[in-house]
N, C-alpha and C positions, 0 to 999 in steps of 0.2 A: 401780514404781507410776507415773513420771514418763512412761515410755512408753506407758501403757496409757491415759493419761488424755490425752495428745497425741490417739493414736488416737481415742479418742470425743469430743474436742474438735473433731477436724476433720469425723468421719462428723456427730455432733449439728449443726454447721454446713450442713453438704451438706442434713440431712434438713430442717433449721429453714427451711432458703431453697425447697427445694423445695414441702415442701407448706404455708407462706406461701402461693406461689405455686398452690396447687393447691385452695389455698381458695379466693382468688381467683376463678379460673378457675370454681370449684365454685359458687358467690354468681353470677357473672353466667350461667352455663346455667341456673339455677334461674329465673330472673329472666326466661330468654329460655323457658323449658320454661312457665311461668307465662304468659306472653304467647300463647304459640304455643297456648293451651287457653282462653284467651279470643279470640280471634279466631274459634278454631272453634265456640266457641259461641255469639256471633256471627252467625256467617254458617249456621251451623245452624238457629239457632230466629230472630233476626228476618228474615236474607233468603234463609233456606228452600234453603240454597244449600252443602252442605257441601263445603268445601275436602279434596283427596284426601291433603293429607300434610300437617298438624298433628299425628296421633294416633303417624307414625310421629316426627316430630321429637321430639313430649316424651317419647317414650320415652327416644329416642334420649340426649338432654338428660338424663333424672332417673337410665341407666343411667352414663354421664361423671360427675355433680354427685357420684353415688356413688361411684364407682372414685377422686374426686379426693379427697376428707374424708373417706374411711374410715381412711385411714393415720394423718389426725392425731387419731382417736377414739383408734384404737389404741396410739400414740406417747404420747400424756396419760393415759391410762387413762377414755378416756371411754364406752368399752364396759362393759355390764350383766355384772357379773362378781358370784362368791359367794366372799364371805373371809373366810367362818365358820369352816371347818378351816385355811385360813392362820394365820388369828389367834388360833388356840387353840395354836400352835405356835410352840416359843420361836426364837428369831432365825435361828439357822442353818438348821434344820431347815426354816424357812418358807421362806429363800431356795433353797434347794437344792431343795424342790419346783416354785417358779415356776420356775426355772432349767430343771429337768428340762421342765414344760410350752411354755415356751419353746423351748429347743432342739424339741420335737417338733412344735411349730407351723411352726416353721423348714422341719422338710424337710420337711411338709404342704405348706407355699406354694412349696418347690420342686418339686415331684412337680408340683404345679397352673399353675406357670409353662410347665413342660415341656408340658402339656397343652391349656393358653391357647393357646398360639404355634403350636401342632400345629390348631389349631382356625382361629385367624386366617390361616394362612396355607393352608389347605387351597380347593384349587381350585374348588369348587363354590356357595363365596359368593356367592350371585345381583347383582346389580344392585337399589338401592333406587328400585324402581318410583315409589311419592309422592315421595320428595325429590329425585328425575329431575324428576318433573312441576313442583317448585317452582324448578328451575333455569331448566324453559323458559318456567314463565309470567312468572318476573320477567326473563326477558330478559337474566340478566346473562352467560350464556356467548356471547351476540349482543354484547353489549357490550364485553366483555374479547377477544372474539374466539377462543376458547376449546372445547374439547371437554368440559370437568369432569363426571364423575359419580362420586354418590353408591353407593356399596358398604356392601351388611351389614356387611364385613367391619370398617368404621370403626368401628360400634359394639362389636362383639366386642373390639375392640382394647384398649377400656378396662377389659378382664378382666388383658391382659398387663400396662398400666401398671399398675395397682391393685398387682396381686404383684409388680411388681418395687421398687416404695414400702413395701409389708410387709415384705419383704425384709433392705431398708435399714432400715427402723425396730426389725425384729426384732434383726439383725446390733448396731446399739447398745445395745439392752435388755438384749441377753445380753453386751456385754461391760462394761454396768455394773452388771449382776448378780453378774456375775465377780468385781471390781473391789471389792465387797460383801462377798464371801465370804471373799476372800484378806485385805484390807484393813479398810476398815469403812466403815459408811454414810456419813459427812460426806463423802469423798472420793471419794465415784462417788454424787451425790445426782441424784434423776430427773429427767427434764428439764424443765424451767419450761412451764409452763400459758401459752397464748398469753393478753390479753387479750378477743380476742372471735374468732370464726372466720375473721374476711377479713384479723387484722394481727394483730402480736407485742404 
C-alpha cells in the first residue's frame, strides 16, 4: 500500500502543479479572448473599420482556455456526470464499474493522442493569414527584428496538450481507484478541490 500511495503522491503532485498552472494560463487567454472581441467590436460598429484577425484570435484563445481547465473539471469531478446507477450500487460493485469506465476512457484519450499529433503535425497546416497581419501591423517582427508567424497548427496543438493532461489525470484516478478497491477509501481519498480556478 505504501508504494502505491508514494506513486499517486508524486503523479497527484506533478498534476496539482501542472494544471494550477494551466488554470492560470486558462484565466489570462480568457481575459485576452474577451479583450480581443471588444476591440473588434469596436472598430466594427463605431469606426466602421473591422480589424482582420480578432475573430481568429478569440477562437484561437477560447479553443487553449479550454484544452487548459478541462483536465482540472476532470481531475475534481467537475464534469456533468449521472450517479444514479453508481449509487444504487453497494461499494465494491460501484468502484469496479467507474474503474472499468475509467480504464476505457483511458485508451479513448489514447487512440485520440495518437490522432492529435497525427493532425498537428501533418504538412498541410496553412499559415494563420489574420494573425500574420497582426504581427505586421504591430510592427513587432520589425522590431525584434524577427520572421515570427502564426500557424493553424498552434491552435490544433491544444488538442495534444489537452490529452496528454487527461491522460496524466486519468493514470491517478485509476490508481486511486485501485488503491480503493484493494484497500479502502480513507487511504486513497480523491484529490482535494482547488479553492477557486486560478490557485489551490
Amino acid at each position: 500500500m505504501g508504494g502505491l500511495q508514494a506513486i499517486i503522491r508524486l503523479i497527484g503532485m506533478i498534476n496539482q502543479s501542472v494544471l494550477k498552472l494551466g488554470r492560470g494560463i486558462g484565466c489570462a487567454a480568457m481575459a485576452l479572448m474577451v479583450a480581443a472581441v471588444l476591440l473588434q467590436i469596436f472598430y466594427r460598429y463605431v469606426l466602421n473599420n473591422a480589424l482582420p484577425w480578432p475573430e481568429e484570435a478569440a477562437r484561437g484563445l477560447m479553443i487553449w482556455m479550454m484544452a487548459l481547465v478541462a483536465p482540472s473539471a476532470y481531475r475534481y469531478a467537475g464534469f456533468v456526470s449521472i450517479d444514479m446507477l453508481p449509487d444504487m450500487l453497494p461499494r465494491k460493485a460501484r468502484h469496479t464499474l467507474t474503474l472499468a469506465i475509467l480504464i476505457l476512457s483511458l485508451v479513448v484519450l489514447v487512440i485520440m493522442l495518437d490522432q492529435a499529433w497525427a493532425h498537428f503535425s501533418a504538412p498541410l497546416l496553412f499559415d494563420s493569414s489574420g494573425l500574420n497581419r497582426l504581427l505586421q501591423d504591430s510592427g513587432l517582427n520589425q522590431l525584434l527584428g524577427t520572421e515570427l508567424q502564426f500557424r493553424t497548427a498552434y491552435i490544433y496543438l491544444a488538442m495534444s496538450v489537452l490529452l496528454v493532461m487527461l491522460i496524466s489525470v486519468s493514470v491517478e484516478l485509476i490508481l486511486r481507484l485501485v488503491g480503493r478497491l484493494v484497500w479502502n477509501d480513507e487511504a486513497f481519498p480523491p484529490p482535494p478541490s482547488p479553492i477557486s480556478m486560478a490557485g489551490e
